[in-house]
C-alpha positions as CSV (number, residue, x, y, z in Angstrom):
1,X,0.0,0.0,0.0
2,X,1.5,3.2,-1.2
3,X,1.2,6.1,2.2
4,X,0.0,8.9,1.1
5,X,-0.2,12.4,3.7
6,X,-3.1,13.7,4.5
7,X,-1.5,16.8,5.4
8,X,-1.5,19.8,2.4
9,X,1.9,21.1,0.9
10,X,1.9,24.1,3.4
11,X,2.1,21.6,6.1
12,X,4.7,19.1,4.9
13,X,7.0,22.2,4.3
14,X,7.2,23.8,7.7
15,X,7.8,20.4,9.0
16,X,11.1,20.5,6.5
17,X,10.5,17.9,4.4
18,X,12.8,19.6,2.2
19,X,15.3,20.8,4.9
20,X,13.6,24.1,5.3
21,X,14.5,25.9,8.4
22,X,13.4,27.8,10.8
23,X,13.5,30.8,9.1
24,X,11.9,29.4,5.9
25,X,9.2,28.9,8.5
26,X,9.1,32.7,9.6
27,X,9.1,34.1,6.6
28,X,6.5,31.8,5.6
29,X,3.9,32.6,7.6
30,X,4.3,37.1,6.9
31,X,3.7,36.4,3.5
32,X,0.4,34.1,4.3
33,X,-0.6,37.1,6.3
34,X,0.3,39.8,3.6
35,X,0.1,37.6,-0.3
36,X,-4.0,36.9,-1.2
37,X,-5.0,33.3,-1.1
38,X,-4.2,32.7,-4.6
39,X,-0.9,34.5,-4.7
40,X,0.2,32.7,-1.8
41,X,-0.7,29.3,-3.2
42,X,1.1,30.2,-6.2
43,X,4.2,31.2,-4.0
44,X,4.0,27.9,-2.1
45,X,4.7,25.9,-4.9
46,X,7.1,27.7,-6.8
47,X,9.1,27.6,-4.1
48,X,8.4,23.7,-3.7
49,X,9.0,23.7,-7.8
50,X,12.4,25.7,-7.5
51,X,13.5,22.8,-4.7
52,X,12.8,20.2,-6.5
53,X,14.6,21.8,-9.8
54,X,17.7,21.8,-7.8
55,X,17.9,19.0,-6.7
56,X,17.5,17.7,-10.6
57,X,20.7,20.4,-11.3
58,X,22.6,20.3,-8.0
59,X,22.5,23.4,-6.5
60,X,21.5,24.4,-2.9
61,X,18.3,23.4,-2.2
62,X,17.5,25.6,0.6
63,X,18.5,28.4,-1.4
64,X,16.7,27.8,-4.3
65,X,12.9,27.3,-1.8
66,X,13.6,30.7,-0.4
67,X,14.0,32.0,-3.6
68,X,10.8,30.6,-4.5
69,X,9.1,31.9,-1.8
70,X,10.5,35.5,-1.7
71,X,9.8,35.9,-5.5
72,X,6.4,38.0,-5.1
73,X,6.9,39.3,-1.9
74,X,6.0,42.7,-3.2
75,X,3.0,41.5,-5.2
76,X,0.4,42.5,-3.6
77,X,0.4,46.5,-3.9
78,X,-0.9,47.9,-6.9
79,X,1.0,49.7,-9.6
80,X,1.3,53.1,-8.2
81,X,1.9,51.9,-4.3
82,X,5.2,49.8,-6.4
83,X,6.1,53.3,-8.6
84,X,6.0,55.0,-5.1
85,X,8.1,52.6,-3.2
86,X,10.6,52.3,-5.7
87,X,10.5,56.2,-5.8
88,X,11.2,56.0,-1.9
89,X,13.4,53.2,-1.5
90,X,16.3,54.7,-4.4
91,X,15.2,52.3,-6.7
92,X,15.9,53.2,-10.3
93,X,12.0,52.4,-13.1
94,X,13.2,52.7,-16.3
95,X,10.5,54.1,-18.4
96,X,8.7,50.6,-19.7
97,X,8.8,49.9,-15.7
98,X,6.8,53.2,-15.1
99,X,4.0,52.5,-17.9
100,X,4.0,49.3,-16.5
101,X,4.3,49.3,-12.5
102,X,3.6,45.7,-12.1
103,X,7.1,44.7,-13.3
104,X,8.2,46.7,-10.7
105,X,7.5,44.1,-8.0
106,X,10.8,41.9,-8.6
107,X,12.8,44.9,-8.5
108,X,11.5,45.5,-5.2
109,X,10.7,42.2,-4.1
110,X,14.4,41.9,-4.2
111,X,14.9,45.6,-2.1
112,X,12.5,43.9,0.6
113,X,14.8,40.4,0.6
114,X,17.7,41.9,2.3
115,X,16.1,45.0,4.2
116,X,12.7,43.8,4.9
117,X,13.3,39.5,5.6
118,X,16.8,40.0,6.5
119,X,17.7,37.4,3.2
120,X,22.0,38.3,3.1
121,X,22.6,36.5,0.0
122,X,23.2,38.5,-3.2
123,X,22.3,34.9,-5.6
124,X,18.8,34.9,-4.1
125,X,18.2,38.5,-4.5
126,X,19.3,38.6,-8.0
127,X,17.4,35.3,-8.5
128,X,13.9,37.4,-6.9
129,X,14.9,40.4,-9.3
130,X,14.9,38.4,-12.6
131,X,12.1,36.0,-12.1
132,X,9.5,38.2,-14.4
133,X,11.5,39.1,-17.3
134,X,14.7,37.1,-16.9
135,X,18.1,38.5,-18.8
136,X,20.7,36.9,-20.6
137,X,23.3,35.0,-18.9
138,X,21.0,34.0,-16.1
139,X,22.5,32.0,-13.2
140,X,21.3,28.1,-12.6
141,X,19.4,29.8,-9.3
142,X,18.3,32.4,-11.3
143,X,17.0,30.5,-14.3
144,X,15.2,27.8,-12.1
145,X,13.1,30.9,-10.5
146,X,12.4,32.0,-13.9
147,X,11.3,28.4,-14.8
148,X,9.7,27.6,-11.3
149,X,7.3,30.8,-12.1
150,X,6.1,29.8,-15.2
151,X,5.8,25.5,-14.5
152,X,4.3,25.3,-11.0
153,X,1.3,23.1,-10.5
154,X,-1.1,25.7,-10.1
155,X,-0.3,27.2,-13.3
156,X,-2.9,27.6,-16.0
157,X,-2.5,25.0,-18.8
158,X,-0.4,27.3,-21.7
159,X,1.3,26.4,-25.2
160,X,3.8,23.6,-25.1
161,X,3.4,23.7,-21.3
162,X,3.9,19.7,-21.4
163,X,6.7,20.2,-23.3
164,X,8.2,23.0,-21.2
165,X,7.7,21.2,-17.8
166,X,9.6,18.2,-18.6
167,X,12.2,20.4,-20.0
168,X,12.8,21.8,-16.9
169,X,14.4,18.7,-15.7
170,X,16.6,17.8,-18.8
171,X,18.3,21.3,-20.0
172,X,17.5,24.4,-18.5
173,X,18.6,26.6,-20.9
174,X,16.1,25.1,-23.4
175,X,13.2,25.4,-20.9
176,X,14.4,29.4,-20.7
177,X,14.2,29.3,-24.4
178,X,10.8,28.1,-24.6
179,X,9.4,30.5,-22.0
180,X,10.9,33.2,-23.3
181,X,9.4,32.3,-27.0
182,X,5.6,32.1,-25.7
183,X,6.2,34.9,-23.5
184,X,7.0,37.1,-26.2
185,X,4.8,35.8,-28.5
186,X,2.2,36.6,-26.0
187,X,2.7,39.8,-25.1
188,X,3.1,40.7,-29.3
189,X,0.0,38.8,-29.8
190,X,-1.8,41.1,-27.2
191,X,-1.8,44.2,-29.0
192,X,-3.7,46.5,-27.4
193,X,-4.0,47.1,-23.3
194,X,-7.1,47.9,-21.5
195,X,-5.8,51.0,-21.3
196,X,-5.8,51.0,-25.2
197,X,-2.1,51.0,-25.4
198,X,0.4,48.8,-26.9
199,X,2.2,46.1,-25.0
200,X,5.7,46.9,-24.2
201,X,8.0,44.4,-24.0
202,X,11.0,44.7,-21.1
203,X,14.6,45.1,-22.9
204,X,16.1,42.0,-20.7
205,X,13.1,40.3,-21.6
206,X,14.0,40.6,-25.6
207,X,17.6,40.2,-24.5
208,X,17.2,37.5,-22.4
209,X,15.5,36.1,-25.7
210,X,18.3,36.9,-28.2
211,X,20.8,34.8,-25.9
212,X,19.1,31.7,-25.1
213,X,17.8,31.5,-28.8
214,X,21.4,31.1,-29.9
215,X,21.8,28.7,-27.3
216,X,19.3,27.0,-29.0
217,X,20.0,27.6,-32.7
218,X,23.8,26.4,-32.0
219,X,22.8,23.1,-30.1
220,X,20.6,22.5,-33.2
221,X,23.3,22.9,-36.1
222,X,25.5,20.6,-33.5
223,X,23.1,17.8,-34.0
């Protein structure tokens, strides 16, 4: 007979079931207090997600959950409250950022990991800055965030999501390279806003792009 818990994922995480500590734990339960029901749920398991990705690619696993769960510590204000902070906390918007304030929460969220949850590591607060739009040359940590974001189980079923998932856990740069693609095609597909403006399209974003499509196009002529 195969045990299964009865006990939800929340649970089986502050009892470290993935060596989370005590901290983890701490930290944990401000952003239940603070994220909606939904964005903490979300949060939950990309940080379960990121875990489990590093243990696939050997990186440090405690490390790569508190990434996950610091990721959208700053999602819950609205566009201006994030303009504002970043106004007050020295934080440079570049213009796309300032039409578009909701970008503005990884740039923060990562402010807030060393000032706000005491988080001294610069790999997780670069991972926490990059997770929306990613940038070329992305770290392991950084690029399983990215991934972890897009592939956690409570995700909404998108293009080549099967696809993208189990590339997660074979080559990570691919799996970039595939989010990146249907990211961008997304946001070019989506041509107007409800604001009847046109999408605009973060520079590391498009960058980000560039680099992991050669990536891509190189391991293909090397076949």
């Amino acid at each position: 007979m195969i045990y299964r818990s009865k006990r939800n994922k929340d649970e089986r995480l502050k009892d470290g079931c993935i060596g989370m500590k005590d901290e983890y734990v701490k930290i944990q339960e401000k952003l239940k207090k603070r994220l909606s029901e939904k964005r903490y749920a979300h949060t939950i398991g990309v940080s379960y997600t990121a875990a489990a990705m590093a243990m696939r690619y050997g990186l440090n696993v405690d490390d790569a959950a508190m990434a996950g769960l610091l990721h959208d510590c700053a999602k819950y204000m609205t566009d201006d409250e994030l303009i504002e902070k970043c106004k007050k906390y020295g934080i440079e918007c570049s213009e796309t950022e300032k039409k578009n304030g909701y970008l503005l929460h990884a740039k923060l969220g990562a402010y807030y990991v060393k000032e706000k949850y005491g988080i001294d590591n610069d790999e997780i607060c670069s991972a926490v800055r990059y997770h929306t739009t990613g940038k070329p040359v992305m770290s392991d940590l950084e690029a399983i965030v990215f991934t972890a974001d897009y592939i956690e189980p409570g995700r909404k079923i998108l293009p080549n999501f099967k696809l993208i998932r189990s590339m997660a856990f074979v080559d990570l740069d691919e799996a970039v390279y595939l989010i990146l693609k249907n990211t961008l095609s997304y946001l070019s597909d989506e041509k107007k806003s409800e604001a009847g403006k046109e999408k605009e399209i973060d520079e590391h974003s498009v960058e980000a792009y560039k680099y992991y499509k050669k990536i891509h196009d190189e391991k293909g002529e090397n076949i």
